[in-house]
N, CA, C and O atoms as a Maestro MAE file, in Angstrom:
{
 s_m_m2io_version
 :::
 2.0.0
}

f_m_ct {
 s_m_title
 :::
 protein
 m_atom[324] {
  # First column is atom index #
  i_m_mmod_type
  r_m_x_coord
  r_m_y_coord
  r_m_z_coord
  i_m_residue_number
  s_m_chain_name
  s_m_pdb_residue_name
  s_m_pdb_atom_name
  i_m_atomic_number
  :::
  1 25 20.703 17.937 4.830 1 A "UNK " " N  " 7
  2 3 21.152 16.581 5.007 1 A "UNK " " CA " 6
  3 2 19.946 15.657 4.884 1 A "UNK " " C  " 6
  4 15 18.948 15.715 5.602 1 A "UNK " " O  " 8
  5 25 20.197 14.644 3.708 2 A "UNK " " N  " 7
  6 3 18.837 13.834 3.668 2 A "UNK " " CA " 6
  7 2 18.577 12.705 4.608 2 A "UNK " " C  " 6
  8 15 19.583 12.506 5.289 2 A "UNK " " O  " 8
  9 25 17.920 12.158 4.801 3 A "UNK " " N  " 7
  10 3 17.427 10.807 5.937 3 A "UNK " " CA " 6
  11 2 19.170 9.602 5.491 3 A "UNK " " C  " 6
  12 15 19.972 9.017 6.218 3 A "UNK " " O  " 8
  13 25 19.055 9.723 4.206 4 A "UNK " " N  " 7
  14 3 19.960 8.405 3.722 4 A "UNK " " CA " 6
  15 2 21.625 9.100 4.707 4 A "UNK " " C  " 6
  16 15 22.253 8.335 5.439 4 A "UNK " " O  " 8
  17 25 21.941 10.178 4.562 5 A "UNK " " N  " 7
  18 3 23.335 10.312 5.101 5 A "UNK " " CA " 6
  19 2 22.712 10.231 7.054 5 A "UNK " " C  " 6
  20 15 23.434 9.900 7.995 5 A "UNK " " O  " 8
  21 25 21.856 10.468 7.109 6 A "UNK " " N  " 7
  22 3 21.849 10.335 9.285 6 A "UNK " " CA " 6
  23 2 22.007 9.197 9.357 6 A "UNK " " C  " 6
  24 15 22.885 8.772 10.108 6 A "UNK " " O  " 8
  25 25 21.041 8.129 8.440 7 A "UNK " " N  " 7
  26 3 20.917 6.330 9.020 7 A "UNK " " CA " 6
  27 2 22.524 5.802 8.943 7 A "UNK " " C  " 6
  28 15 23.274 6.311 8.110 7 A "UNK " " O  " 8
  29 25 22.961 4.844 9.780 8 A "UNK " " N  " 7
  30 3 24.252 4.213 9.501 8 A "UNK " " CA " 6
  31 2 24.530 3.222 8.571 8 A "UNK " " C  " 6
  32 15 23.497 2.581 8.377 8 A "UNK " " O  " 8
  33 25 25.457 2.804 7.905 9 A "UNK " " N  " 7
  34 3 25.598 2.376 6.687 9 A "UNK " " CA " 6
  35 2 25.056 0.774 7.295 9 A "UNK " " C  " 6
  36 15 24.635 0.014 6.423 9 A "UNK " " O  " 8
  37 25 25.056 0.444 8.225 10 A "UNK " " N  " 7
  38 3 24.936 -1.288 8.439 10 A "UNK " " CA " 6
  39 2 23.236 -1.434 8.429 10 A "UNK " " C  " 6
  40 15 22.479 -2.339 8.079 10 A "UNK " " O  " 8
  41 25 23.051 -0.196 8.944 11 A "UNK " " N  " 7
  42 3 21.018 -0.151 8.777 11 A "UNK " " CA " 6
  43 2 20.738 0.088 7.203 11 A "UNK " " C  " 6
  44 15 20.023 -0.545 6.427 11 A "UNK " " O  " 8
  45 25 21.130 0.634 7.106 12 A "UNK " " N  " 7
  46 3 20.706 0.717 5.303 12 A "UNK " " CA " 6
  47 2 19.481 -0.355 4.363 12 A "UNK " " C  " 6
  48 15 18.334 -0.266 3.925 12 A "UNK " " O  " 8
  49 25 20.697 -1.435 4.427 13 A "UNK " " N  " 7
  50 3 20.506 -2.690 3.992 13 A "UNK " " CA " 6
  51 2 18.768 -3.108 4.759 13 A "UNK " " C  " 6
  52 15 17.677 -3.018 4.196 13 A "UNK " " O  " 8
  53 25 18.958 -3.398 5.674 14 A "UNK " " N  " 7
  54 3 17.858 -3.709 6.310 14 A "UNK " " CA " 6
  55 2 16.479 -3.097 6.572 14 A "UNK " " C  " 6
  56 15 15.390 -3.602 6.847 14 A "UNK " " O  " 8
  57 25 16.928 -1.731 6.379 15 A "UNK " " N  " 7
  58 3 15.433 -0.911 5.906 15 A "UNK " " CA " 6
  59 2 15.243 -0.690 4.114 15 A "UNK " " C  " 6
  60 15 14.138 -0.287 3.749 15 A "UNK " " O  " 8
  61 25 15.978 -0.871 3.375 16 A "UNK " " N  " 7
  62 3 15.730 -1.088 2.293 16 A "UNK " " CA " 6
  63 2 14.943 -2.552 1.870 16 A "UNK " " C  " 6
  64 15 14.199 -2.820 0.926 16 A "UNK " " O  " 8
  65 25 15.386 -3.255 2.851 17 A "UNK " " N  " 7
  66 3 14.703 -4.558 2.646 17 A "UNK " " CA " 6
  67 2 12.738 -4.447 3.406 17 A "UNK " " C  " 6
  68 15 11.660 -4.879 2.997 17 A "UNK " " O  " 8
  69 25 13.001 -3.954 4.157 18 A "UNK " " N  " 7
  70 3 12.076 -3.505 5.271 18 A "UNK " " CA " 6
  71 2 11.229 -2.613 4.192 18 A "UNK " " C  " 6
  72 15 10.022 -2.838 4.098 18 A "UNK " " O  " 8
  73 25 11.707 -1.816 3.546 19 A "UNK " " N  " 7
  74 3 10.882 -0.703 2.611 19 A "UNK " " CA " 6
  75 2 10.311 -1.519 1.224 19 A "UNK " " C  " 6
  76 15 9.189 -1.365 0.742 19 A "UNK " " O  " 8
  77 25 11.197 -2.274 0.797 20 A "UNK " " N  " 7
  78 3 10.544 -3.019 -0.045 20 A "UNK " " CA " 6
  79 2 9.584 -3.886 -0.024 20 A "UNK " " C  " 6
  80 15 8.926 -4.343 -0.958 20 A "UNK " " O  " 8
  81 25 9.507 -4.210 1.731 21 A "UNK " " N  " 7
  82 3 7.876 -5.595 1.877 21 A "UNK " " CA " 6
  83 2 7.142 -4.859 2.386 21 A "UNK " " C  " 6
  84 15 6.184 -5.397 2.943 21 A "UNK " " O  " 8
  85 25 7.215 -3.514 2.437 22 A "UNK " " N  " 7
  86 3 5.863 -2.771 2.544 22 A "UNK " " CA " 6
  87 2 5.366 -2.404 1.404 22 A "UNK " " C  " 6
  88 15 4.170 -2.429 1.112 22 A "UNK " " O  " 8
  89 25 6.415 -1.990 0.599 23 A "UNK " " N  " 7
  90 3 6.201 -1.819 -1.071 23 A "UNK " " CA " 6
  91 2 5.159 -2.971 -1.228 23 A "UNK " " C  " 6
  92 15 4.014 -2.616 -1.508 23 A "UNK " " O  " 8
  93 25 5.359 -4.049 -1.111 24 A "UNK " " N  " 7
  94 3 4.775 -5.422 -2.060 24 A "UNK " " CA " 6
  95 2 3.795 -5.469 -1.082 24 A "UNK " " C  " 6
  96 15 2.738 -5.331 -1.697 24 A "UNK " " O  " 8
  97 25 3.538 -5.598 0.209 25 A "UNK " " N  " 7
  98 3 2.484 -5.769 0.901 25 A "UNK " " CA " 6
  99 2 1.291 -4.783 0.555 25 A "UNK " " C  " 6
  100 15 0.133 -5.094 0.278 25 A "UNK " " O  " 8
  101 25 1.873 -3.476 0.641 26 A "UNK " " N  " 7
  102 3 1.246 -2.396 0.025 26 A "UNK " " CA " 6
  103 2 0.324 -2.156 -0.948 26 A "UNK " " C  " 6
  104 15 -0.727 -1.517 -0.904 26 A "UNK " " O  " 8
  105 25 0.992 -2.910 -2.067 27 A "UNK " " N  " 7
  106 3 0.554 -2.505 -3.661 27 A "UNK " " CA " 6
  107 2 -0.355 -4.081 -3.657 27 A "UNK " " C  " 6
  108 15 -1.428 -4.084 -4.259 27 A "UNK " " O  " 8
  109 25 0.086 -5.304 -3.009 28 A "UNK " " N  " 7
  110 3 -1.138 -6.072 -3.205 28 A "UNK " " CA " 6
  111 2 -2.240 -6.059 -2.816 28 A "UNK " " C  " 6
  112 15 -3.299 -6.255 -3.412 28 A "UNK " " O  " 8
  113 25 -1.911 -5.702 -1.242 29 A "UNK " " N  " 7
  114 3 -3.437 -5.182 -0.261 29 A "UNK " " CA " 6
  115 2 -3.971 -3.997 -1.132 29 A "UNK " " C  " 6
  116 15 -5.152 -3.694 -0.957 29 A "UNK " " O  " 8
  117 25 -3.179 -3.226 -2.131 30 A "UNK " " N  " 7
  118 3 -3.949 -2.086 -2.303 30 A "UNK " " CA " 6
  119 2 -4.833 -2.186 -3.433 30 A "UNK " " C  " 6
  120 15 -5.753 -1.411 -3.693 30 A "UNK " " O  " 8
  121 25 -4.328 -3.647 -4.371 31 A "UNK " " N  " 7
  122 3 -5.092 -3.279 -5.469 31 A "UNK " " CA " 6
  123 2 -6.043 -4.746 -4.691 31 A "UNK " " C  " 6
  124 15 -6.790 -5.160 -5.578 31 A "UNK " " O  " 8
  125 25 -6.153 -5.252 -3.922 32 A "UNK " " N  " 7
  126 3 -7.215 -6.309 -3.665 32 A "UNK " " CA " 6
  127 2 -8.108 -5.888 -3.012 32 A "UNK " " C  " 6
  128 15 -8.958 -6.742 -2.759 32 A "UNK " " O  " 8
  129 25 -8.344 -4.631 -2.504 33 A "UNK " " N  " 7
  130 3 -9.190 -3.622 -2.070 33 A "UNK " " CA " 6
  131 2 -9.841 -2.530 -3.007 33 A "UNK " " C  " 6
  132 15 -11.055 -2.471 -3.207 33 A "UNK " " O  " 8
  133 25 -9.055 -1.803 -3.477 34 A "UNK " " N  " 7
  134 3 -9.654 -1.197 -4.507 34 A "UNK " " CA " 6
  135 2 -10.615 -1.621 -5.450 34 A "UNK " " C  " 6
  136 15 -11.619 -0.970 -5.737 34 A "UNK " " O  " 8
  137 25 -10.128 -3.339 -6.205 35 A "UNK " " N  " 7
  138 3 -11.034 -4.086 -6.938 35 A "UNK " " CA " 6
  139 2 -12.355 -4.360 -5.934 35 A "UNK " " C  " 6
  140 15 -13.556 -4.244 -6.175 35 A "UNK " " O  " 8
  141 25 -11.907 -4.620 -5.156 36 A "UNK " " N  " 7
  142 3 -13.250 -5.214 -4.317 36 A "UNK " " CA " 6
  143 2 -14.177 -4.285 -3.746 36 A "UNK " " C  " 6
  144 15 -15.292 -4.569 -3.310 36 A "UNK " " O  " 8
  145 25 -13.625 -3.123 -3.778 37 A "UNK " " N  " 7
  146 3 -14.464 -1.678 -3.214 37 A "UNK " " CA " 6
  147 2 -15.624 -1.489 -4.782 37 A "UNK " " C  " 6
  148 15 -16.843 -1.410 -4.934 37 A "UNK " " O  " 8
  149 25 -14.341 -1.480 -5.768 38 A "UNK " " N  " 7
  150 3 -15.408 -1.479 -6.958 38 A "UNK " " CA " 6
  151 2 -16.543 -2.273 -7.609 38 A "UNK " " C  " 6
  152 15 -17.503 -1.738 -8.164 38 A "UNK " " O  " 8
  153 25 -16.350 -3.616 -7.496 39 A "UNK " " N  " 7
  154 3 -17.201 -4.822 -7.406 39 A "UNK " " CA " 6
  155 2 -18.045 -4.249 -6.592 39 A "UNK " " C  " 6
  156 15 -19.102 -3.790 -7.025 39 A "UNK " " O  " 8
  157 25 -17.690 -4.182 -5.204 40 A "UNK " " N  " 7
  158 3 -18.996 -4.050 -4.103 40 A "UNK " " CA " 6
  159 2 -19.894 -2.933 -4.475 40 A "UNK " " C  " 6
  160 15 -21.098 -3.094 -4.278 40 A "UNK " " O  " 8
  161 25 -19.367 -1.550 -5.113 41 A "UNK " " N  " 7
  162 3 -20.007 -0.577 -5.094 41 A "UNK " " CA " 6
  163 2 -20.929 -1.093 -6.424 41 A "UNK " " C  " 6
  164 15 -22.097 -1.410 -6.201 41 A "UNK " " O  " 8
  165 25 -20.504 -1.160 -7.531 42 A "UNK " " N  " 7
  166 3 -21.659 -1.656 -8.608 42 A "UNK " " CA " 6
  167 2 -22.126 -3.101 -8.290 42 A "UNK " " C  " 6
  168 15 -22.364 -3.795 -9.278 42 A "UNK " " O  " 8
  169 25 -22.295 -3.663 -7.068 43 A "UNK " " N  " 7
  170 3 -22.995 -4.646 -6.878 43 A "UNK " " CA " 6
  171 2 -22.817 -5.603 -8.249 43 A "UNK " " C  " 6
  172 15 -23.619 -5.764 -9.169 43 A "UNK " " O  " 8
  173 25 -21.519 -6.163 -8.063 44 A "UNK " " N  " 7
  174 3 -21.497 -6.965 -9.132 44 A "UNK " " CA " 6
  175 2 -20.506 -8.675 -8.106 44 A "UNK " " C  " 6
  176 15 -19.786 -9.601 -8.478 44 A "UNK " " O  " 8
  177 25 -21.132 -8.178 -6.679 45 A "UNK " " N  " 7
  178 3 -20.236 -9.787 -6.187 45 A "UNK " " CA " 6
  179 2 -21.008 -10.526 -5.728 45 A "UNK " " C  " 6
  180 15 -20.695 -11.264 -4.795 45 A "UNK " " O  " 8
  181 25 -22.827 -10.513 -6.539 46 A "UNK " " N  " 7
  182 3 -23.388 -11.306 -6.140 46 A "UNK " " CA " 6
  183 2 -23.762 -12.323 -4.778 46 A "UNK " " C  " 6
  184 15 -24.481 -13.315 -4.897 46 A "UNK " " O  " 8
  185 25 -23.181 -11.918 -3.553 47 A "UNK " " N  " 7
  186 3 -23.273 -12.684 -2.149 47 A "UNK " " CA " 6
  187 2 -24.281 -11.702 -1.262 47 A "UNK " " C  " 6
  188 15 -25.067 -12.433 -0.660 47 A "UNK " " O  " 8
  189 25 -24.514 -10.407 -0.992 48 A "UNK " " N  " 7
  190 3 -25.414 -9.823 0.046 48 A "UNK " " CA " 6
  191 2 -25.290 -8.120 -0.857 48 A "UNK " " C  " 6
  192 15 -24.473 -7.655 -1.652 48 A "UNK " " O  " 8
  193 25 -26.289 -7.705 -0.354 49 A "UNK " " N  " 7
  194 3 -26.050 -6.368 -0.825 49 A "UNK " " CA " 6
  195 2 -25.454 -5.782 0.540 49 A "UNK " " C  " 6
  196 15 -25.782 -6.131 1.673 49 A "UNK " " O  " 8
  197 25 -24.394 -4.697 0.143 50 A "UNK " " N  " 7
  198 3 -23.658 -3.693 0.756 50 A "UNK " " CA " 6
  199 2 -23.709 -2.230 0.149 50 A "UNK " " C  " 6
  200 15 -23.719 -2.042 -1.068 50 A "UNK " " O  " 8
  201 25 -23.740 -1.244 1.050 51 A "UNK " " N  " 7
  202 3 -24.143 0.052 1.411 51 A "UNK " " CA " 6
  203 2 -23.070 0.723 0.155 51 A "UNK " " C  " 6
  204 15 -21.929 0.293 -0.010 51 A "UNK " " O  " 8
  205 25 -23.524 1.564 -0.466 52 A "UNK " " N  " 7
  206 3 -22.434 2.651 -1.076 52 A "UNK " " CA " 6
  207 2 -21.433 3.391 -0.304 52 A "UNK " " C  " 6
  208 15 -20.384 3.853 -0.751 52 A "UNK " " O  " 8
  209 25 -21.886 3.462 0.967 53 A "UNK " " N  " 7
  210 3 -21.158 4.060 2.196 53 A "UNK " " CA " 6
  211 2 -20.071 3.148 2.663 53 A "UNK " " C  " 6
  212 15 -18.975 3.439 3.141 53 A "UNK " " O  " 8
  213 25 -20.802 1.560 2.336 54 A "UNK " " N  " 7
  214 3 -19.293 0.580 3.111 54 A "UNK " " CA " 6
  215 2 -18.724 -0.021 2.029 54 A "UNK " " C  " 6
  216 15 -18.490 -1.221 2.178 54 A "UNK " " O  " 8
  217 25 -18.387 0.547 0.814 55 A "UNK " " N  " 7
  218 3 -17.982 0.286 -0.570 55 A "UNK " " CA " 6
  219 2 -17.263 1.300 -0.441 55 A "UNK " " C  " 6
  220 15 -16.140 1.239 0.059 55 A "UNK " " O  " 8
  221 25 -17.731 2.244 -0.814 56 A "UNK " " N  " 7
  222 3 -16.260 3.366 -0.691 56 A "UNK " " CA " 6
  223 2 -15.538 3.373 0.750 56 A "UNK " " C  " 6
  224 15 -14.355 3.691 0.869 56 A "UNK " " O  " 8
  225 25 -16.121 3.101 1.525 57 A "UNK " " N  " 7
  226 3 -15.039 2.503 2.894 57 A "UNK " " CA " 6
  227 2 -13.496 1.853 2.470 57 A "UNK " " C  " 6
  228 15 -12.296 2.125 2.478 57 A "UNK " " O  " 8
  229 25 -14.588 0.665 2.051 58 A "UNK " " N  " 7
  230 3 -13.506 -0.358 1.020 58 A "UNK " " CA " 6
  231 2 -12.376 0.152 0.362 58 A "UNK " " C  " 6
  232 15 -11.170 -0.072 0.469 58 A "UNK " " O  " 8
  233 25 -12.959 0.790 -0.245 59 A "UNK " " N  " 7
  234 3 -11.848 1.476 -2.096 59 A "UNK " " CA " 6
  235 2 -11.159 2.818 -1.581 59 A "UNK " " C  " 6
  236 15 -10.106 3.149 -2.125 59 A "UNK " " O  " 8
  237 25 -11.740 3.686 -0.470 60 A "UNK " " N  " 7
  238 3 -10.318 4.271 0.411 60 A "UNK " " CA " 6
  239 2 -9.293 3.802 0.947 60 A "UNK " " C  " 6
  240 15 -8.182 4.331 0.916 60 A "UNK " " O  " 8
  241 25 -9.715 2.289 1.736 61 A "UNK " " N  " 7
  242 3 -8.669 1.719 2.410 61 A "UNK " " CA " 6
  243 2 -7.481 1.379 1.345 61 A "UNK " " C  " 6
  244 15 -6.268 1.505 1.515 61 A "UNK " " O  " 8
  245 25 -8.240 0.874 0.105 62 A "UNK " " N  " 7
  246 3 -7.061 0.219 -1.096 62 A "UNK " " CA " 6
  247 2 -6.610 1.457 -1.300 62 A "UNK " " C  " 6
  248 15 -5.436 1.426 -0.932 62 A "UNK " " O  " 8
  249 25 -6.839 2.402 -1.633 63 A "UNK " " N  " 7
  250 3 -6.099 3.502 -1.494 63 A "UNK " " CA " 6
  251 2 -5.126 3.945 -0.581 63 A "UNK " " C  " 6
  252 15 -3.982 4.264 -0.904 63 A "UNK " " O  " 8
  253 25 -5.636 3.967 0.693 64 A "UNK " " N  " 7
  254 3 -4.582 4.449 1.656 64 A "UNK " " CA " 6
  255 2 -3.432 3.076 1.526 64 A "UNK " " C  " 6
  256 15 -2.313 3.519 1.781 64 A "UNK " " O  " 8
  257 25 -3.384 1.777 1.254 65 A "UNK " " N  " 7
  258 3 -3.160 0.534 0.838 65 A "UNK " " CA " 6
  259 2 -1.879 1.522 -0.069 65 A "UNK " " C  " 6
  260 15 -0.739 1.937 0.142 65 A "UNK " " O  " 8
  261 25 -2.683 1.550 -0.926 66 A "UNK " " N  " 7
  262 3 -1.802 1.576 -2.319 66 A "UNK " " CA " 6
  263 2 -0.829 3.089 -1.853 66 A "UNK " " C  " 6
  264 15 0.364 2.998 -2.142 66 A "UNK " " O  " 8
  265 25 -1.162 4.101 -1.336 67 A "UNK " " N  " 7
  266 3 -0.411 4.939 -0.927 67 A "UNK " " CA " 6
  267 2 1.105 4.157 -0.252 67 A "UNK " " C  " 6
  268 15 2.087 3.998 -0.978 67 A "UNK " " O  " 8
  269 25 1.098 3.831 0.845 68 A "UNK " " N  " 7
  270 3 1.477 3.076 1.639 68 A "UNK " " CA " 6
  271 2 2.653 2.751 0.895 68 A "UNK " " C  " 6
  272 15 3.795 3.207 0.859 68 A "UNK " " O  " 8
  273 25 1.898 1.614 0.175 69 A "UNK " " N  " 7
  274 3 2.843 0.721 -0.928 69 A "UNK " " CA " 6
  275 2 4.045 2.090 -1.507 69 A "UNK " " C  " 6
  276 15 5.185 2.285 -1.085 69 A "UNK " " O  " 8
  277 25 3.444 2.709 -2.366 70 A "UNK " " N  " 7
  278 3 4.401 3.794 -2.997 70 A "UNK " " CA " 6
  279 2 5.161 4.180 -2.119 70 A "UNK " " C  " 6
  280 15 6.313 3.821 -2.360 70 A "UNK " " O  " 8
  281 25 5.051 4.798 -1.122 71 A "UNK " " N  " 7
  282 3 5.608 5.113 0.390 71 A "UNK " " CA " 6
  283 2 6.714 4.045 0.539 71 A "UNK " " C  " 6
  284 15 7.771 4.649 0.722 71 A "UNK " " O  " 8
  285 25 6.856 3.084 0.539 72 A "UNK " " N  " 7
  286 3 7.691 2.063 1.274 72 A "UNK " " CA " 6
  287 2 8.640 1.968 -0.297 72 A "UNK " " C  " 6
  288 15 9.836 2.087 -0.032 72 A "UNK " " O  " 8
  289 25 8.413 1.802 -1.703 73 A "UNK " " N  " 7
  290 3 8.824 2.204 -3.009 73 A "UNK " " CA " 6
  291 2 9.550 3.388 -2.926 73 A "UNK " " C  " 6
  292 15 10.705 3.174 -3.294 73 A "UNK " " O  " 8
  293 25 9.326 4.821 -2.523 74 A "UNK " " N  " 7
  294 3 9.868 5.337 -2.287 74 A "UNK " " CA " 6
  295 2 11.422 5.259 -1.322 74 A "UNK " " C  " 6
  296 15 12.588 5.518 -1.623 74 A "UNK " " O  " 8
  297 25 10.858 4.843 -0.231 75 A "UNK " " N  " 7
  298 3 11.843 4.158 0.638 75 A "UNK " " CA " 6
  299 2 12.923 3.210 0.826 75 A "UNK " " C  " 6
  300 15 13.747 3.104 1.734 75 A "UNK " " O  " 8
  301 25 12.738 2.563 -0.207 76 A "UNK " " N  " 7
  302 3 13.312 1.283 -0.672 76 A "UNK " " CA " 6
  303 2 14.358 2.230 -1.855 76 A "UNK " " C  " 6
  304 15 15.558 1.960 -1.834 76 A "UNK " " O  " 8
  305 25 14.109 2.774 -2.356 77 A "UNK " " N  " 7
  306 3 14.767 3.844 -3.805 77 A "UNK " " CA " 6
  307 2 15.695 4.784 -2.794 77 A "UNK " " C  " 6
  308 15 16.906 4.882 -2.994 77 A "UNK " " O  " 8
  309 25 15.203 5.296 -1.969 78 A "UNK " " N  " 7
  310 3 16.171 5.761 -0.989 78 A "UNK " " CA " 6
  311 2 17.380 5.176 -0.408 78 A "UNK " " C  " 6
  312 15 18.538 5.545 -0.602 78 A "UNK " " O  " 8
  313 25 16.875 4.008 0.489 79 A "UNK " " N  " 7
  314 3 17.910 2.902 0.438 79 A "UNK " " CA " 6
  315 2 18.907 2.170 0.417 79 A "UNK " " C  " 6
  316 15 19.784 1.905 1.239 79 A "UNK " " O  " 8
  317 25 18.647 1.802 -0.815 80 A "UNK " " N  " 7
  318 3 19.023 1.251 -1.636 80 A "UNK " " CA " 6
  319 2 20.142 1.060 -2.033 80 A "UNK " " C  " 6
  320 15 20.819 0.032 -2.029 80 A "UNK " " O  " 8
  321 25 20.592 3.189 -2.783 81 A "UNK " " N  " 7
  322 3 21.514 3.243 -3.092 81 A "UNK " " CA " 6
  323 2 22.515 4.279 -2.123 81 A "UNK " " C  " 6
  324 15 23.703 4.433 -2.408 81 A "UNK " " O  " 8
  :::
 }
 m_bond[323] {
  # First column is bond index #
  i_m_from
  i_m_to
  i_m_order
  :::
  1 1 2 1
  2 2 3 1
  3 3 4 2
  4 3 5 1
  5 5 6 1
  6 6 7 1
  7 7 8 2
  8 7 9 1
  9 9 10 1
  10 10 11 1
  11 11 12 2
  12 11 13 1
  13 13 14 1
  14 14 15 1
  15 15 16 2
  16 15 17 1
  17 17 18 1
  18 18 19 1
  19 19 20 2
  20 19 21 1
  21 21 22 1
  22 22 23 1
  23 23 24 2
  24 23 25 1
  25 25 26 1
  26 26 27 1
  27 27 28 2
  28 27 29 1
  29 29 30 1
  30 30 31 1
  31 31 32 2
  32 31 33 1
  33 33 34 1
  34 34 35 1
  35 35 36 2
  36 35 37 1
  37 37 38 1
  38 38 39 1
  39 39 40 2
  40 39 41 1
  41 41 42 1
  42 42 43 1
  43 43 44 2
  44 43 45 1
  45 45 46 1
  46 46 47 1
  47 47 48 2
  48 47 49 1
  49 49 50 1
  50 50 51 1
  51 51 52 2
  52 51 53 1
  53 53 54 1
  54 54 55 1
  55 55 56 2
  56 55 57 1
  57 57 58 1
  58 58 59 1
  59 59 60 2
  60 59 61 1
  61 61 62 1
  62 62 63 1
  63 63 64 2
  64 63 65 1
  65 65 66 1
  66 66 67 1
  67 67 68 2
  68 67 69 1
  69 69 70 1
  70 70 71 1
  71 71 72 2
  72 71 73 1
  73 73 74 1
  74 74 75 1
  75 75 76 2
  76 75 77 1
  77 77 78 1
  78 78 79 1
  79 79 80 2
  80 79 81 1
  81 81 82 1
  82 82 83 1
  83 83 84 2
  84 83 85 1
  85 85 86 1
  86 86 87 1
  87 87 88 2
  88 87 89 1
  89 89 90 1
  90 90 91 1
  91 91 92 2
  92 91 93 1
  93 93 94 1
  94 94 95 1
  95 95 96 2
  96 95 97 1
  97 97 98 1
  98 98 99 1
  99 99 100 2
  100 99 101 1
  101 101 102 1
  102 102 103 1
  103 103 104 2
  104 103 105 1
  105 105 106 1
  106 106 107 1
  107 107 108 2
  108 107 109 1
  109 109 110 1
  110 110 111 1
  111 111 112 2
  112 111 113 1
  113 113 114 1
  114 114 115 1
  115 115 116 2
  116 115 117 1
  117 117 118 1
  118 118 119 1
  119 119 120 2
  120 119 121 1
  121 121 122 1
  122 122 123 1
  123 123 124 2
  124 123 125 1
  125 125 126 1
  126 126 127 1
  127 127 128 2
  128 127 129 1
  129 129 130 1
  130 130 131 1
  131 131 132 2
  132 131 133 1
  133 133 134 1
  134 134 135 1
  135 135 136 2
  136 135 137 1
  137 137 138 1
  138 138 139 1
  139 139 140 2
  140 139 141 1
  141 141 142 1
  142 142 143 1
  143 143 144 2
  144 143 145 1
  145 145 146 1
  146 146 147 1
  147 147 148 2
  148 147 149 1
  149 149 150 1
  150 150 151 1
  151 151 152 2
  152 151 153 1
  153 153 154 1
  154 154 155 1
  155 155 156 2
  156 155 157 1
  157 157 158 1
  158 158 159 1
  159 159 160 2
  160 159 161 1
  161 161 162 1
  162 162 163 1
  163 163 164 2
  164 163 165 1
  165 165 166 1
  166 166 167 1
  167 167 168 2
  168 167 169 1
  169 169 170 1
  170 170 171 1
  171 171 172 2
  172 171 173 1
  173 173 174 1
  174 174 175 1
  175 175 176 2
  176 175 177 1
  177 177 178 1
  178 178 179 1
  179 179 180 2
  180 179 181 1
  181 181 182 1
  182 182 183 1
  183 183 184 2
  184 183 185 1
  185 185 186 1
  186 186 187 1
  187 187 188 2
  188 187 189 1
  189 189 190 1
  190 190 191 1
  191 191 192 2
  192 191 193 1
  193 193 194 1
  194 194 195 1
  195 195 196 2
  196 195 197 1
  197 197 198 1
  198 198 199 1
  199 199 200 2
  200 199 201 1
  201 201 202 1
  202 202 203 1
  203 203 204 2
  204 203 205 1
  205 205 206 1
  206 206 207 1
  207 207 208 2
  208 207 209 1
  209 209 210 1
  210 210 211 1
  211 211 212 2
  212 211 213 1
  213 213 214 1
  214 214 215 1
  215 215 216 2
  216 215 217 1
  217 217 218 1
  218 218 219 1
  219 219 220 2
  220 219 221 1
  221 221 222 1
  222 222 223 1
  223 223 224 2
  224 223 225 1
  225 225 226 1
  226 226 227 1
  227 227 228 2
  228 227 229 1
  229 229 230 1
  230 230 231 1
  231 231 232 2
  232 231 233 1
  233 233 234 1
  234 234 235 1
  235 235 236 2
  236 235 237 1
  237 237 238 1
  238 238 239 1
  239 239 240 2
  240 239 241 1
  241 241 242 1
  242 242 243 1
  243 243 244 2
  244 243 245 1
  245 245 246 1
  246 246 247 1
  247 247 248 2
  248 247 249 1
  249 249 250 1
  250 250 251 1
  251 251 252 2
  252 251 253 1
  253 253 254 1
  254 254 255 1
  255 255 256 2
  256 255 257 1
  257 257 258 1
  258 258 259 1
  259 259 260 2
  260 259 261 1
  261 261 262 1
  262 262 263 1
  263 263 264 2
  264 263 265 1
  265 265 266 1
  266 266 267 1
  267 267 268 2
  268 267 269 1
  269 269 270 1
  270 270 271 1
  271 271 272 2
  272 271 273 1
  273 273 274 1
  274 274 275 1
  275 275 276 2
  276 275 277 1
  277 277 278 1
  278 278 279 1
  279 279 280 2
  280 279 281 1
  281 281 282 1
  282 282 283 1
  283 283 284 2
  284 283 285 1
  285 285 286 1
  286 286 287 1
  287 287 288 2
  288 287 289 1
  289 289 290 1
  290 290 291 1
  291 291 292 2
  292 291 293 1
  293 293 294 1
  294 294 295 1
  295 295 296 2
  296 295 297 1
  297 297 298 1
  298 298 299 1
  299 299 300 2
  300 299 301 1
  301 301 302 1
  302 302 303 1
  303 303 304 2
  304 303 305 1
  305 305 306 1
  306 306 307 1
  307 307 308 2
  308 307 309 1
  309 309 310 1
  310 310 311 1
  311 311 312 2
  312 311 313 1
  313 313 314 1
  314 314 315 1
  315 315 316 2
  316 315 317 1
  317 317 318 1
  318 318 319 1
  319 319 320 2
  320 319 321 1
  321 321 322 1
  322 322 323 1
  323 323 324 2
  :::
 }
}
């Protein structure tokens, strides 16, 4: 029995909606991190130098970010229908 037949049909709606603004929250935080992990790591954002250590800090988080996002995409596809 998958997750979609336990939830009740009136919740549905509302975690599909719920799954989709993690989707979008997700995938923007994820790629505005990732870019900026990469900038920071080749020192190309010109304001202070930062550590290779707190650059890839950065570009994991957009990752776990961008995971996330897919995660809630997933969820939302579930949903849905």
């Amino acid at each position: 029995m998958s997750v979609t037949n336990r939830v009740p049909d009136a919740a549905k709606g509302p975690l599909g909606v719920a799954s989709l603004g993690v989707m979008i929250v997700g995938l923007v935080l994820g790629y505005i991190f990732m870019m900026l992990g990469v900038t920071l790591y080749f020192n190309l954002n010109g304001i202070q130098e930062i550590s290779s250590i707190e650059s890839l800090i950065v570009l994991a988080t957009g990752v776990v970010c961008f995971v996330a996002g897919y995660a809630g995409w997933r969820g939302f596809m579930g949903f849905a229908y």
